[in-house]
GUSE-873637 format. One record per residue (C-alpha): residue in three letters; x, y, z. Coordinates in Angstrom, 1 decimal, padded with zeros to 4 digits. Each point is the difference from the previous one (the first is absolute). Example, Ala and Ser with C-alpha at 12.3 -4.5 7.8 and 13.67 -1.06 7.14 Angstrom:
// GUSE-873637
rec r:ala, east:012.3, north:-004.5, up:007.8
rec r:ser, east:001.4, north:003.4, up:-000.7
// end
This chain:
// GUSE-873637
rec r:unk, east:083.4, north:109.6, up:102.9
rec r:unk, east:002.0, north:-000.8, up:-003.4
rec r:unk, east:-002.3, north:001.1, up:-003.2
rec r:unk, east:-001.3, north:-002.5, up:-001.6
rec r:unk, east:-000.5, north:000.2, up:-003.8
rec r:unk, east:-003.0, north:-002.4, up:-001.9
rec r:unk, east:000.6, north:-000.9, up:-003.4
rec r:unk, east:-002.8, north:-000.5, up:-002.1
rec r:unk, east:000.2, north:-004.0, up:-001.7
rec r:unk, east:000.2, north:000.6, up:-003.6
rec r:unk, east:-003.1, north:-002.1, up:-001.7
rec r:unk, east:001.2, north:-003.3, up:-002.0
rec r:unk, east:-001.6, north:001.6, up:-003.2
rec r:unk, east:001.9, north:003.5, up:-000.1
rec r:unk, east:002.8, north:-000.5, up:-001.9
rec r:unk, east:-002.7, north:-002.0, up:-002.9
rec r:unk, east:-002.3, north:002.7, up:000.3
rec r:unk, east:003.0, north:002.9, up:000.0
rec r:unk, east:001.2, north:-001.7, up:-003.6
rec r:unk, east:-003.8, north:-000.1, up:-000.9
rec r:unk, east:-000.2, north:003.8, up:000.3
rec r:unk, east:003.2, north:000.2, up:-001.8
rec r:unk, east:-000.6, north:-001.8, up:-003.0
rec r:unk, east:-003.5, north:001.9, up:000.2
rec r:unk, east:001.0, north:003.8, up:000.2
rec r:unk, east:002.9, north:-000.9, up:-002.9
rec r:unk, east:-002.4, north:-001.6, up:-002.2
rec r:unk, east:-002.8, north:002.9, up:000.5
rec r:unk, east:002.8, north:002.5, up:-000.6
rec r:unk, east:001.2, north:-001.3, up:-003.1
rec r:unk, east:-003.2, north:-000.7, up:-001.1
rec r:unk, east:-001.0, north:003.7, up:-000.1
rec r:unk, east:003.3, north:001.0, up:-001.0
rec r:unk, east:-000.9, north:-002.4, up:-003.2
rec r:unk, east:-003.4, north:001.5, up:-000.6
rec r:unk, east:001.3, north:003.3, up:000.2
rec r:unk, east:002.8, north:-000.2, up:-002.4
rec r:unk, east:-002.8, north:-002.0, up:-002.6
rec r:unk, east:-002.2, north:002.8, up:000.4
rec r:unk, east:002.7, north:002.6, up:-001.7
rec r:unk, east:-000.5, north:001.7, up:-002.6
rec r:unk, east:000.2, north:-002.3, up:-003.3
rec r:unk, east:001.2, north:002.3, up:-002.7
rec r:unk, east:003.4, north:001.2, up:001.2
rec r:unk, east:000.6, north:-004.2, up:001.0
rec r:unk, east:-000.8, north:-000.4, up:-003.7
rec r:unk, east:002.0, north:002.8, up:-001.1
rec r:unk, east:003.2, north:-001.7, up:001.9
rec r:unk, east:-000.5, north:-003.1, up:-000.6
rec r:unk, east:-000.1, north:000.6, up:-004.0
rec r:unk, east:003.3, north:001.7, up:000.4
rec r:unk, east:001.2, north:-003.0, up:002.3
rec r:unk, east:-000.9, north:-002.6, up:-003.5
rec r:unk, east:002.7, north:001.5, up:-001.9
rec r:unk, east:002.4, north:-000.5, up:002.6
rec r:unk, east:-000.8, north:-003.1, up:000.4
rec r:unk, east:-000.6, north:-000.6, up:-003.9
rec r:unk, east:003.9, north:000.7, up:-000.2
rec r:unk, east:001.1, north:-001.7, up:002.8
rec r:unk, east:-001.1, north:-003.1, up:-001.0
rec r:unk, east:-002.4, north:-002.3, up:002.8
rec r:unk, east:002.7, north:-002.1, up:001.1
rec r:unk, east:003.4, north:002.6, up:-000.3
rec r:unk, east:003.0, north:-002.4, up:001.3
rec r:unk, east:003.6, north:002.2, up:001.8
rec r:unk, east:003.5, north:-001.6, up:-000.9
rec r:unk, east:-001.3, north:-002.8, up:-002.0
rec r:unk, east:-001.0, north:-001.9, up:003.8
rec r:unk, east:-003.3, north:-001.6, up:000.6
rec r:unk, east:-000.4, north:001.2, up:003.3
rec r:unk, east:000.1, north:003.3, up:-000.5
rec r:unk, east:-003.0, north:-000.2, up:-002.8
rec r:unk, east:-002.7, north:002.9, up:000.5
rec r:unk, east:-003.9, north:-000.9, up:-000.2
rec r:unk, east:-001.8, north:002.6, up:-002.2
rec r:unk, east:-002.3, north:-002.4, up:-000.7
rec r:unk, east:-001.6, north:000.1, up:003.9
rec r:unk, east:000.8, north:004.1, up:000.0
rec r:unk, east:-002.2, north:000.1, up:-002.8
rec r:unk, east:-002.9, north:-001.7, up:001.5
rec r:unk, east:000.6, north:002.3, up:002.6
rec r:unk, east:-000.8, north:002.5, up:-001.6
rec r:unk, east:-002.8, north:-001.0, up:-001.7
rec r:unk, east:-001.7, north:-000.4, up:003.1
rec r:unk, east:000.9, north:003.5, up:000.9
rec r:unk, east:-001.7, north:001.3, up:-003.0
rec r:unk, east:-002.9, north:-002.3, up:000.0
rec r:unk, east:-000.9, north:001.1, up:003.5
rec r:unk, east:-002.0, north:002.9, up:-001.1
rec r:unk, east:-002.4, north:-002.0, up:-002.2
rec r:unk, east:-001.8, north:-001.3, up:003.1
rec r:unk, east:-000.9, north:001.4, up:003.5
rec r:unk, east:003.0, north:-000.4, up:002.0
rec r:unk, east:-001.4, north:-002.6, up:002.5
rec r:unk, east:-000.4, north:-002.1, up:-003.1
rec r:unk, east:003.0, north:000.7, up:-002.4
rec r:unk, east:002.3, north:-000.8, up:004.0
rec r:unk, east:-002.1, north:-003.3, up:-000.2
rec r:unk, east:000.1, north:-000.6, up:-003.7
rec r:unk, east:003.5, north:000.7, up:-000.7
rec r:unk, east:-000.5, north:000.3, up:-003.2
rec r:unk, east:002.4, north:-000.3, up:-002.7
rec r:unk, east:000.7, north:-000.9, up:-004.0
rec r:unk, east:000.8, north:-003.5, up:-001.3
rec r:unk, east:000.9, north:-000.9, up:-003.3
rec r:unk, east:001.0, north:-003.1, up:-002.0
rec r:unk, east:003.4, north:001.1, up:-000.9
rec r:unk, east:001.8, north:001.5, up:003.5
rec r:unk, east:002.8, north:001.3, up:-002.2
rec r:unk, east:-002.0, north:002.8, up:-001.0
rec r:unk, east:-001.6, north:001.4, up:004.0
rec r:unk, east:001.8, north:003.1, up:-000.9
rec r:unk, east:-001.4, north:000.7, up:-003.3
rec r:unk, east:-003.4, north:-001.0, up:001.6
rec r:unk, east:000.5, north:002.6, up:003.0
rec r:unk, east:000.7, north:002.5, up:-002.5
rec r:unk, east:-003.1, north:-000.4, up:-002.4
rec r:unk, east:-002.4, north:-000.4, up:003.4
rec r:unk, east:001.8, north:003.7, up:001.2
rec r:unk, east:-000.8, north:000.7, up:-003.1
rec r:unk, east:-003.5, north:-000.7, up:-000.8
rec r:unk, east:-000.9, north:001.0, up:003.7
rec r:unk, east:001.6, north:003.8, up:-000.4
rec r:unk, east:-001.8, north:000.1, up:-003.6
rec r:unk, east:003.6, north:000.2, up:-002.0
rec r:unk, east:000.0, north:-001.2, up:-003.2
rec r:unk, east:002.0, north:-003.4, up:000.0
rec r:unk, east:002.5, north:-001.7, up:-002.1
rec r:unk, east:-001.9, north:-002.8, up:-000.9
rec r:unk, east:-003.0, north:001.5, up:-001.3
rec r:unk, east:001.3, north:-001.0, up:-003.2
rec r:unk, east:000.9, north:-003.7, up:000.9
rec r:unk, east:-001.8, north:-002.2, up:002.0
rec r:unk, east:-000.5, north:001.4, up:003.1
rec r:unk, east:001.0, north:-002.4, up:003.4
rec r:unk, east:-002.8, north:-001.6, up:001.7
rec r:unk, east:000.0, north:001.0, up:003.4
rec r:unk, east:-001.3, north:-002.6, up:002.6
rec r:unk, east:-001.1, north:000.8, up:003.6
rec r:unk, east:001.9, north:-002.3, up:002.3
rec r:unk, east:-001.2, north:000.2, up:004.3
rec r:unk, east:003.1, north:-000.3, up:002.0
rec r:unk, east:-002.3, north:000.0, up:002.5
rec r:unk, east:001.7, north:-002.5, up:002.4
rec r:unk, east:002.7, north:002.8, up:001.3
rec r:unk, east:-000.1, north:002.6, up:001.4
rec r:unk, east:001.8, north:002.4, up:-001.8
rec r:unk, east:001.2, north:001.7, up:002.6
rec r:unk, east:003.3, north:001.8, up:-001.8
rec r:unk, east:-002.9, north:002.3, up:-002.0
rec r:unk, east:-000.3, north:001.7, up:003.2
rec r:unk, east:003.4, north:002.1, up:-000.4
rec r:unk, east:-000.1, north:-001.3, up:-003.7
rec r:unk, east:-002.9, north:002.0, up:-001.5
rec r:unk, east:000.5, north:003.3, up:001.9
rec r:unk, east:003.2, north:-000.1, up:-001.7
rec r:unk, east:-001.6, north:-000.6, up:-003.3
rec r:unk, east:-001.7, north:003.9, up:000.6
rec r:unk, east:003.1, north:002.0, up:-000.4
rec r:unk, east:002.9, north:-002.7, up:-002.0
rec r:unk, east:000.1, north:-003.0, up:-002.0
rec r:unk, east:002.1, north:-003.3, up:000.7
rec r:unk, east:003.4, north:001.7, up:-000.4
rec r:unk, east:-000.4, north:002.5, up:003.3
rec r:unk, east:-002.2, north:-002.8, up:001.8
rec r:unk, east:003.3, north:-001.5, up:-000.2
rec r:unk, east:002.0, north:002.3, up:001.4
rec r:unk, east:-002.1, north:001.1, up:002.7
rec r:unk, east:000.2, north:-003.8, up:001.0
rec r:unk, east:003.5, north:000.0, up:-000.1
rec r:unk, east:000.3, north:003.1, up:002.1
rec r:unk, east:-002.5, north:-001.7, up:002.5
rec r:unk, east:001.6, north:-003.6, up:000.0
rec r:unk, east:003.7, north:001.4, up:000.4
rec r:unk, east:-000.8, north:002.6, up:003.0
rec r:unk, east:-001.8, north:-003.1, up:002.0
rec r:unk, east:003.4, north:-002.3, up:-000.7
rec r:unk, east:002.1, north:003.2, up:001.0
rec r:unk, east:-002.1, north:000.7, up:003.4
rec r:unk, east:000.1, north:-004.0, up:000.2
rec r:unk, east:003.9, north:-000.3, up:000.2
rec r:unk, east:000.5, north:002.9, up:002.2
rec r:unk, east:-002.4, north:-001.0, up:002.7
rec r:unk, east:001.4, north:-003.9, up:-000.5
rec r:unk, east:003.4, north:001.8, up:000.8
rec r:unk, east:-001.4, north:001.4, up:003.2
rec r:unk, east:-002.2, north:-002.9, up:001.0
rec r:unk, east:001.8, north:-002.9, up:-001.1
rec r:unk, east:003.5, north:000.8, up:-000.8
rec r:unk, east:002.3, north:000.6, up:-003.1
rec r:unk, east:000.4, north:-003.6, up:-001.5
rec r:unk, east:-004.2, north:-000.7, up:000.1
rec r:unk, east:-000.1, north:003.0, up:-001.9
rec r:unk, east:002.5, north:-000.9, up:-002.4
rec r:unk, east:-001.8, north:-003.1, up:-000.2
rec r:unk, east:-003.0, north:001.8, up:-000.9
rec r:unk, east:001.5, north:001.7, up:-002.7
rec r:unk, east:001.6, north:-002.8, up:-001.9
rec r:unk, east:-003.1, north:-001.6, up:000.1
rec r:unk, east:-001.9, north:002.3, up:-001.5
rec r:unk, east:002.9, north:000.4, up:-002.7
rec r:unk, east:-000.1, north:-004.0, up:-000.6
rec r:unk, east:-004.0, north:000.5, up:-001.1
rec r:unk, east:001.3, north:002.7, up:-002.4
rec r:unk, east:-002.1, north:002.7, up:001.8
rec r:unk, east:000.8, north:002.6, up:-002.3
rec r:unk, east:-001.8, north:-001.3, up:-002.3
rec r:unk, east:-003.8, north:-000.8, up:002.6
rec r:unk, east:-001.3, north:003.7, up:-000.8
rec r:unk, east:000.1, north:-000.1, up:-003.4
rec r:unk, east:-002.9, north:-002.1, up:-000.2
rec r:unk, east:-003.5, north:000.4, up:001.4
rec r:unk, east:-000.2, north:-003.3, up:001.5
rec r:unk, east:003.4, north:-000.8, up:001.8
rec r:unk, east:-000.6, north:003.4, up:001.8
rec r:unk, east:-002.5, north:-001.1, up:002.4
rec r:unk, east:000.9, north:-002.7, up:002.3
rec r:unk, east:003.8, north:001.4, up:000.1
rec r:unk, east:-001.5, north:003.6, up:001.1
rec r:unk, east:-002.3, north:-002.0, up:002.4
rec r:unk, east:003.0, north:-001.9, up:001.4
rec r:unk, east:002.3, north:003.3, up:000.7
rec r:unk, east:-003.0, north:001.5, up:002.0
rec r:unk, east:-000.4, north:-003.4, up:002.0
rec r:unk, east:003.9, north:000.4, up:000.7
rec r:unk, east:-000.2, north:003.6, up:001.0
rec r:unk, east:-003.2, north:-000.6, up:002.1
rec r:unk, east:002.1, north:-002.7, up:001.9
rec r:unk, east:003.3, north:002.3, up:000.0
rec r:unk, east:-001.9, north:002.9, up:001.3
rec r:unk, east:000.2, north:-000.9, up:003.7
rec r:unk, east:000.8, north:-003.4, up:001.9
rec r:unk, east:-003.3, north:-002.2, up:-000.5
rec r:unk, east:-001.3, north:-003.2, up:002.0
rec r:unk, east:-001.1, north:-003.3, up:-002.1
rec r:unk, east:-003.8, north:000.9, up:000.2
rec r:unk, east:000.5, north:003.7, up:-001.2
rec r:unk, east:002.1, north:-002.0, up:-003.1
rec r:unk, east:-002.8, north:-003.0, up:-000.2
rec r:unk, east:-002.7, north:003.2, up:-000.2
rec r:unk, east:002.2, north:001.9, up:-002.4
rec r:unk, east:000.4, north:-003.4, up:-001.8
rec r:unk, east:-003.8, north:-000.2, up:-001.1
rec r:unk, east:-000.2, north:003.6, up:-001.1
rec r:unk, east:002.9, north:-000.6, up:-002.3
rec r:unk, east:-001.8, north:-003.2, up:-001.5
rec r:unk, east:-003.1, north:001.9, up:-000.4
rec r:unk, east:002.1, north:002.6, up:-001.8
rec r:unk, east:001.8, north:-002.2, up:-002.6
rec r:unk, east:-003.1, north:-002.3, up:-000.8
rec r:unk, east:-001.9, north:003.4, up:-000.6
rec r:unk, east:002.8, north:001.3, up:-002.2
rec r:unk, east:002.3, north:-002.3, up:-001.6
rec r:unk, east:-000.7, north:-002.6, up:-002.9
rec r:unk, east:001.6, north:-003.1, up:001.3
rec r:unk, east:003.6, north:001.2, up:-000.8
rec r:unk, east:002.5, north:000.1, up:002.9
rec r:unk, east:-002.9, north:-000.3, up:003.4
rec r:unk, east:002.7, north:-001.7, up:002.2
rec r:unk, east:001.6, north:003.3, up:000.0
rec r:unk, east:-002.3, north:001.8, up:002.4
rec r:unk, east:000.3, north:-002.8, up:002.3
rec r:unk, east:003.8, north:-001.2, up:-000.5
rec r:unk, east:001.9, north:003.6, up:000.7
rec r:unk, east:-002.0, north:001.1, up:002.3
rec r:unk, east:000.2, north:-003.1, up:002.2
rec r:unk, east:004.0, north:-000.3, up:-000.1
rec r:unk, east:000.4, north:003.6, up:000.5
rec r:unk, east:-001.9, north:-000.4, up:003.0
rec r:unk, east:002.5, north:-003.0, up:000.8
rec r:unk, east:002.9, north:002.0, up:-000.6
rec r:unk, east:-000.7, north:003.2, up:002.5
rec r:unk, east:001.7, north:-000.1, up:003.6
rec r:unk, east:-002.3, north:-001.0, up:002.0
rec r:unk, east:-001.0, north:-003.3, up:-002.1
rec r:unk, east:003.4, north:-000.7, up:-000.5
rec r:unk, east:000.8, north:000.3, up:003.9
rec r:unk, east:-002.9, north:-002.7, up:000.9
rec r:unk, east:000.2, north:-002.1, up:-003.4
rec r:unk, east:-000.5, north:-003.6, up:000.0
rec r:unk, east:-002.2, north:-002.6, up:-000.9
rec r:unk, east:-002.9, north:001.3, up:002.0
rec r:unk, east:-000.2, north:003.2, up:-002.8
rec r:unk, east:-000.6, north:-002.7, up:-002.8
rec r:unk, east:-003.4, north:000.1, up:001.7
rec r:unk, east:-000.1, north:003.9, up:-000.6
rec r:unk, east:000.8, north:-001.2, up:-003.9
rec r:unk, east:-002.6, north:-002.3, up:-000.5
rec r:unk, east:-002.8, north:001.7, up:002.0
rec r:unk, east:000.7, north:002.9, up:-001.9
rec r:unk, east:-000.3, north:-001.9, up:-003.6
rec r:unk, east:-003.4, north:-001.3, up:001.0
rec r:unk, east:-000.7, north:003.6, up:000.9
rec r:unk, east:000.8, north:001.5, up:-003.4
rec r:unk, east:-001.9, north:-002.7, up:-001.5
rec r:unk, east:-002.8, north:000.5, up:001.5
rec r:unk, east:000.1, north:003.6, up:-001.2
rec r:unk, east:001.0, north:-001.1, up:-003.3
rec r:unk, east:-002.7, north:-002.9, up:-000.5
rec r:unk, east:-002.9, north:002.2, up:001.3
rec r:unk, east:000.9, north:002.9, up:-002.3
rec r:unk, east:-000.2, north:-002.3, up:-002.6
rec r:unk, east:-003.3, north:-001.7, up:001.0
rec r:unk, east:-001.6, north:003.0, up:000.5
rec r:unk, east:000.5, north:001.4, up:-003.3
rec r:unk, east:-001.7, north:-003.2, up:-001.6
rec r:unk, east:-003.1, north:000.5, up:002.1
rec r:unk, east:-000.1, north:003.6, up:-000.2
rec r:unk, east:000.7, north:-000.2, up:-003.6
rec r:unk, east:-002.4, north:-002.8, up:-000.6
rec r:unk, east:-003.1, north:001.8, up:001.8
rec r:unk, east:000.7, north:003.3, up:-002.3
rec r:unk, east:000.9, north:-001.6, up:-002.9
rec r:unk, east:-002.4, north:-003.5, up:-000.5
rec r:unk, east:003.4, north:-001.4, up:-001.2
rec r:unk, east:001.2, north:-003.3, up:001.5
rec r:unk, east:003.1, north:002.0, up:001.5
rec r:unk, east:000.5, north:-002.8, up:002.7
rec r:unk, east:-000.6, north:-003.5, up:-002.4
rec r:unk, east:003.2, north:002.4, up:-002.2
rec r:unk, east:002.0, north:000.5, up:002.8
rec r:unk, east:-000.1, north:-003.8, up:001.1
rec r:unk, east:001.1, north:-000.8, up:-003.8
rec r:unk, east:002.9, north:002.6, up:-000.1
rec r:unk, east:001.0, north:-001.3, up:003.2
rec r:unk, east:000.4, north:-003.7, up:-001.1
rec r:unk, east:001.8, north:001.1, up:-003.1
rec r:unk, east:002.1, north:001.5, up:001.6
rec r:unk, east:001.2, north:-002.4, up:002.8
rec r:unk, east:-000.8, north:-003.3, up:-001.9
rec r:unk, east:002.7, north:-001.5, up:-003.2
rec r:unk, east:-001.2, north:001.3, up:-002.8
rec r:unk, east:002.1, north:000.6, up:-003.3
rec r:unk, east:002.8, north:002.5, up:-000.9
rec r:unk, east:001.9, north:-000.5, up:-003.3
rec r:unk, east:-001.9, north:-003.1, up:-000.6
rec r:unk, east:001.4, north:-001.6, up:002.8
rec r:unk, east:-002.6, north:-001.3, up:002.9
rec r:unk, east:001.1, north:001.5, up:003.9
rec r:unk, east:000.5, north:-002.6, up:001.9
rec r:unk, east:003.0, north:000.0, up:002.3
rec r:unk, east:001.1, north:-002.8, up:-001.7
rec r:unk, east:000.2, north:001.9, up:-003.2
rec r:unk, east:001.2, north:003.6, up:001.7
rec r:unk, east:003.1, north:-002.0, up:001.6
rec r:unk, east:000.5, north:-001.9, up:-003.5
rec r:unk, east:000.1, north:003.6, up:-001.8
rec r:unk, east:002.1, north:001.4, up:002.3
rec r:unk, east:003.0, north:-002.5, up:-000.2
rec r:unk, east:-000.5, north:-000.2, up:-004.2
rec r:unk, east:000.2, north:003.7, up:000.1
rec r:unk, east:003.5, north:000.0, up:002.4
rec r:unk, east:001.1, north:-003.2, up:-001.6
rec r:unk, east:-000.7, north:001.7, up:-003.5
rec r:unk, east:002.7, north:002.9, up:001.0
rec r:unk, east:002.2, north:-002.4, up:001.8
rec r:unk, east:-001.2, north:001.8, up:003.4
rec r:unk, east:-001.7, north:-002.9, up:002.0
rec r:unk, east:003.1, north:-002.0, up:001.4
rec r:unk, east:001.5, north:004.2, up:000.7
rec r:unk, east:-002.6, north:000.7, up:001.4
rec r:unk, east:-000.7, north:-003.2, up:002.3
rec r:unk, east:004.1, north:000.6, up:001.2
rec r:unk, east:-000.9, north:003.3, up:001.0
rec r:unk, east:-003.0, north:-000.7, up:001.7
rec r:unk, east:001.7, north:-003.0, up:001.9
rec r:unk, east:002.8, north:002.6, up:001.0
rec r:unk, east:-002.1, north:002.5, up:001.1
rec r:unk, east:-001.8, north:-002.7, up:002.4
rec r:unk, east:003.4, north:-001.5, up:001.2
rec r:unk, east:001.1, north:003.9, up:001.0
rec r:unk, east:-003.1, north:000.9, up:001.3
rec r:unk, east:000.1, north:-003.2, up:002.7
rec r:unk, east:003.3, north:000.9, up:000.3
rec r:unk, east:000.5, north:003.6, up:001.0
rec r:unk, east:-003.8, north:-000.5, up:002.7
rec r:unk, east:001.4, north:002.1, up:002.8
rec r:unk, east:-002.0, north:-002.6, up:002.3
rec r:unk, east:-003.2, north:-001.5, up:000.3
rec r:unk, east:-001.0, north:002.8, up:002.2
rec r:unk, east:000.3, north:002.9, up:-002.5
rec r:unk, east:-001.3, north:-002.8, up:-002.7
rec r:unk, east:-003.2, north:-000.4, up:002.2
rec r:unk, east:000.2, north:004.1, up:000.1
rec r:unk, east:-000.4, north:001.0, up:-003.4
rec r:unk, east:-002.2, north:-002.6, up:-000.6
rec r:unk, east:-003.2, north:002.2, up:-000.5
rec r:unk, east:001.9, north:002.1, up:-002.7
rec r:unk, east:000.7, north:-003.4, up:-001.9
rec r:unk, east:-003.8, north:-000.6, up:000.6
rec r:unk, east:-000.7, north:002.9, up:-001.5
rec r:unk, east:002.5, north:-000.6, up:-003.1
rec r:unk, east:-002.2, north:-002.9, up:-001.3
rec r:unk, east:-002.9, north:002.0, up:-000.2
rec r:unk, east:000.6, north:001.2, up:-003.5
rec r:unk, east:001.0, north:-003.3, up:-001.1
rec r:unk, east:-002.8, north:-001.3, up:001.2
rec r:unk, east:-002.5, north:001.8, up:-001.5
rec r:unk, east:001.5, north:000.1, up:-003.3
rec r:unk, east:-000.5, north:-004.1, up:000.6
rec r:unk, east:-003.5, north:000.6, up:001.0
rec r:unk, east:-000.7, north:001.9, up:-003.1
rec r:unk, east:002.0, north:-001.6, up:-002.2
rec r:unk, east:-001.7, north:-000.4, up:-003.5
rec r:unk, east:-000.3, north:004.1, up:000.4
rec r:unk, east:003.6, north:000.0, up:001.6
rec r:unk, east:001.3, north:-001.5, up:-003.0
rec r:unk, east:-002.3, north:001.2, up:-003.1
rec r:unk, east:001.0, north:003.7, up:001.3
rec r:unk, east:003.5, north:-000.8, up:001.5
rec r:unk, east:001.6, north:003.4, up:-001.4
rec r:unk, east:-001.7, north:002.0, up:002.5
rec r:unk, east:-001.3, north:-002.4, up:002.9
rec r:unk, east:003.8, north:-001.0, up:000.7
rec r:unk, east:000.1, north:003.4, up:001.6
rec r:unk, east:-001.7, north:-001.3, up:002.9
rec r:unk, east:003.6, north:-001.5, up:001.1
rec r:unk, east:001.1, north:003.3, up:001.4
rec r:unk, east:-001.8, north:-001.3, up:003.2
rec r:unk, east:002.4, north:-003.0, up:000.0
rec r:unk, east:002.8, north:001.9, up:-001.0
rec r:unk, east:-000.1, north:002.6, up:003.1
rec r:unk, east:-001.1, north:-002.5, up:002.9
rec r:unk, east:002.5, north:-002.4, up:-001.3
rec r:unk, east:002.8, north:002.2, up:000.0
rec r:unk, east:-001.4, north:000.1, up:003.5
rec r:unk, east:-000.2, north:-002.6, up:000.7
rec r:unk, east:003.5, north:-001.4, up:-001.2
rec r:unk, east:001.8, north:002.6, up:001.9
rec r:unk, east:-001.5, north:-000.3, up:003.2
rec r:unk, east:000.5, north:-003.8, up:000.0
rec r:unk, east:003.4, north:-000.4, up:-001.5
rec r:unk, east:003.2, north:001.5, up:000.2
rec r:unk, east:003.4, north:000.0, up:-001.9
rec r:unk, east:002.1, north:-000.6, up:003.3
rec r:unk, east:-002.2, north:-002.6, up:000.9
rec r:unk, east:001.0, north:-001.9, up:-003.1
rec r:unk, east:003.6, north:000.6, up:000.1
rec r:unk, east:000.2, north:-001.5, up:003.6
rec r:unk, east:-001.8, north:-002.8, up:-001.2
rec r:unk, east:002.3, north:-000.6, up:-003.3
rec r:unk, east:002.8, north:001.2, up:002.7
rec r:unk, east:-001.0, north:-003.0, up:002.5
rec r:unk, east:-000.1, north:-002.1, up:-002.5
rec r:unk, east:003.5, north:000.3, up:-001.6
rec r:unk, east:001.4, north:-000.5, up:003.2
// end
């Protein structure tokens, strides 16, 4: 007799309930991971963190490189960073993770002059402004996030101020890029890797670990690339993978590049072998199932800080959140001007038209259309690469979705295009092809 073998049916609800235990064991480990880094020892934070304030004192809160917009630092959110970071000892650490407490003022300009005198009256120095009028300092909650980049933020804190916070991060950021290209070059070839690479240099990456809050969701991203790199994985492993990685960002980052931890790691994915081997449309369904994925992760992150947050706090986390929310994705004002589309495109061509760019820039685009339909290799390898141009939008998208925060904090949020700078590169070689363009211009001349 021939053996038989019996395979179990898998239950309809296993791959739900497999995600479920995901985003449940990622959330319960940060959490503790958060408690335990609030529950540190406050006076060496303190003792940082006042040496941080004249850094950041001479710096400036908004220090700008080569005279370029886009490559503006933000003190400013570094600063009420740390504040929370040396706040955290003035409650239990249960509620200084829910608080989130931190120090607002009337006049922003001077955060780093306010950091300063609370390090100072906290450590029982004597201050500069005893003999003026000393700041007064506010309590502000921030309770509606997480907070999650105290967790490697604070433990720092002990033993360095900002200056070697930064440059463990760019230690950390640069070996996850390095193992990222090398395993892209094994995985997925030379050219994806290269792709990778000028990517990350188009989003100025030098520049993400200088600043406490661009650090997260890029470090989060690289790990989501190497996890996928590591060894060949199927679409549910990725969708599974997928809701950890929104859990993570949500928990850490501060609504400044999110896409990120979704984008790379999804066109990476594309790009290895086997991917490549079976692409078509069928893996946009990979794509989108695996978007709904990490925003599950993401949204229930978020939602269950509100509630947490609201049960130890008595503050109306929740009714805040909702109102942040529609600030953010509804028009609202920037430079007096009201967000409407209407108005965004109207700004956009007085801007180009201003510096004689608009009708440049409209003859490039139309070129780079007229190329791109003409160099398709066929509607086979278009229907092939598909996913990655799926996957290209994403940023754009988002940036859309959020706009009025897109736009009010363009000179770091743009950074979110290195996800549609990678998968389109992707995208555009494995659809088109010079030779394919010169027979057609060939055939044509005949």
């Amino acid at each position: 007799m021939e053996p038989t073998t019996s395979t179990t049916p898998k239950h309809p609800l296993a791959p739900a309930l497999q995600m479920l235990a995901a985003f449940a064991v990622t959330l319960a480990v940060l959490f503790v991971l958060l408690l335990g880094a609030c529950a540190l020892p406050g006076d060496p934070v303190l003792n940082h963190v006042y040496q941080s304030s004249f850094t950041i004192q001479r710096e400036g809160l908004y220090p700008e490189y080569f005279g370029f917009k886009l490559f503006q630092m933000d003190n400013y959110t570094d600063t009420v960073m740390l504040f929370e970071a040396a706040a955290m000892s003035e409650r239990d650490p249960l509620t200084a993770a829910m608080t989130a407490t931190t120090y607002n003022v009337d006049n922003y300009e001077t955060m780093a002059d306010d950091l300063q005198f609370y390090c100072e009256q906290r450590l029982g120095l004597a201050t500069g402004a005893e003999n003026t009028n000393p700041p007064e300092l506010t309590p502000f909650s921030y309770a509606r996030y997480w907070h999650g980049y105290l967790i490697g933020l604070r433990p720092l804190l002990c033993i360095m101020p900002i200056t070697g916070v930064r440059v463990v991060q760019y230690l950390v950021l640069f070996a996850l890029l390095a193992a990222v290209l090398v395993l892209m070059k094994k995985r997925c070839g030379t050219r994806p890797a290269v792709w990778f690479a000028v990517s990350q240099l188009a989003v100025s990456v030098f520049f993400v670990p200088r600043q406490v809050q661009f650090f997260s969701t890029f470090c989060i991203a690289c790990a989501g690339c190497l996890w996928v790199l590591a060894k060949p994985r199927k679409a549910g492993q990725l969708s599974v993978a997928l809701v950890v990685l929104g859990t993570c960002t949500a928990f850490c980052d501060l609504l400044v590049t999110p896409i990120l931890t979704l984008g790379l790691p999804v066109a990476v994915w594309l790009c290895c072998l086997p991917q490549r081997i079976c692409s078509g449309p069928k893996q946009c369904l990979p794509v989108i199932g695996g978007s709904l994925c990490w925003g599950v992760g993401y949204a229930l992150c978020w939602a269950s800080k509100w509630v947490l947050a609201t049960l130890v706090t008595g503050q109306d986390v929740i009714g805040d959140a909702i109102r942040q929310a529609g600030v953010r994705t509804t028009a609202d004002t920037w430079r007096g001007i009201e967000l409407t589309w209407g108005n965004i495109f109207r700004f956009v061509y007085d801007t180009l038209h201003s510096h004689g760019l608009f009708w440049p820039c409209v003859v490039l685009a139309v070129l780079c259309v007229a190329a791109f339909c003409l160099c398709i290799r066929s509607r086979d390898a278009l229907l092939r690469a598909l996913p990655l141009g799926l996957t290209a939008l994403m940023a754009p998208a988002w940036l859309a979705l959020l706009r009025t925060h897109s736009i009010q904090h363009g000179w770091f949020t743009w950074r979110a295009l290195g996800v549609t700078v990678f998968a389109g590169l992707a995208f555009v070689y494995y659809s088109c092809g010079i030779r394919a363009g010169w027979r057609r211009l060939h055939k044509k001349s005949e």
